[in-house]
N, C-alpha and C positions, 0 to 999 in steps of 0.2 A: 465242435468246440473242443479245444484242449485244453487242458491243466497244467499247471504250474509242476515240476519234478519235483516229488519230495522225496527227503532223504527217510532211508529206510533204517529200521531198528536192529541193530546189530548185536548179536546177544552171545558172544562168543562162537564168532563162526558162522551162525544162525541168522539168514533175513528175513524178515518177517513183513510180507507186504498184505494187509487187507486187502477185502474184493470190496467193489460198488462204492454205498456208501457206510461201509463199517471202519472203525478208528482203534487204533491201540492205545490205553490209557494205563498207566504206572502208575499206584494208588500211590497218596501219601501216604507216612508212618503214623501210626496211630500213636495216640499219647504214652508216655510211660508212667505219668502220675497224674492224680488228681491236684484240684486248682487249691487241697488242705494236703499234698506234700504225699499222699499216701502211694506207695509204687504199688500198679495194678499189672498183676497177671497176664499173661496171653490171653489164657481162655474168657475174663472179665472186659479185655478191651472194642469198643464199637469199632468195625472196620468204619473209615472215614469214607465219604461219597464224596470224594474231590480227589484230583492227581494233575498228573500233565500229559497228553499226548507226543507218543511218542514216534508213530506212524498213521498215515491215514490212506484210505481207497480213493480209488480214481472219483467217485461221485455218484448218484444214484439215477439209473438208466432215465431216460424222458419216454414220453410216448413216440415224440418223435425219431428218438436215435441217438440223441445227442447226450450227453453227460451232464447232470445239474453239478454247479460247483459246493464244494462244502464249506460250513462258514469255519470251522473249525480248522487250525493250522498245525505242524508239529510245534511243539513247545508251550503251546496255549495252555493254562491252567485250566481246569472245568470243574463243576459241580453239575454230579451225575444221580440218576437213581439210583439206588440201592440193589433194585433188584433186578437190574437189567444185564450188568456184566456178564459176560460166561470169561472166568477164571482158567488162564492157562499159564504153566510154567513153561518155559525155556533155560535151561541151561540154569536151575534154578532158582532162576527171577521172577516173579508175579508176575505179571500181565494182565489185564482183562480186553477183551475183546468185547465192542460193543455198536449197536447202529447209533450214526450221527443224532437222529431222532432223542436217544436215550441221554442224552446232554440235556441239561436244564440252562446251564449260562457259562460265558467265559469268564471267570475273575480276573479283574486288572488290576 
């Protein structure tokens, strides 16, 4: 079975293609104020557990040989776990690298 080509994350130079079934996800910005106007800190703000995929892997092997597909696409928003990321820069830009699994839902 094959996959669909995805386009890959270009990070100045830098391609970035996941293995199996692992996905690149570009956090959103966390807030810069509270919802009474007060501007909060770096070190006080919750990293957000939502971004958007920005690369993803071929799919996750079968017993068979074949490649399962993944439901997740580039550009899909997501809401992820918190503690699942492993945080990589490129060139740098955040990134977190993560197993499709580690998704909780795509936001539409």
């Amino acid at each position: 079975m094959s996959t669909a080509t995805k386009p890959k994350k270009k990070a100045g130079g830098v391609k970035l293609q996941p293995l199996g079934d692992r996905v690149v996800v570009e956090r959103e910005e966390s807030e810069e104020k509270t919802a009474g106007g007060i501007v909060l800190p770096d070190t006080a703000k919750d990293k957000p557990s939502r971004g958007t995929v920005v690369a993803i892997g071929d799919g996750r092997l079968l017993d068979d040989g074949s490649r399962g597909k993944l439901q997740v696409k580039v550009g899909d928003k997501v809401l992820f776990t918190s503690y699942a990321p492993e945080a990589i820069t490129v060139n740098d830009q955040e990134l977190l690298l993560m197993r499709e699994e580690d998704i909780l839902a795509v936001i539409e």
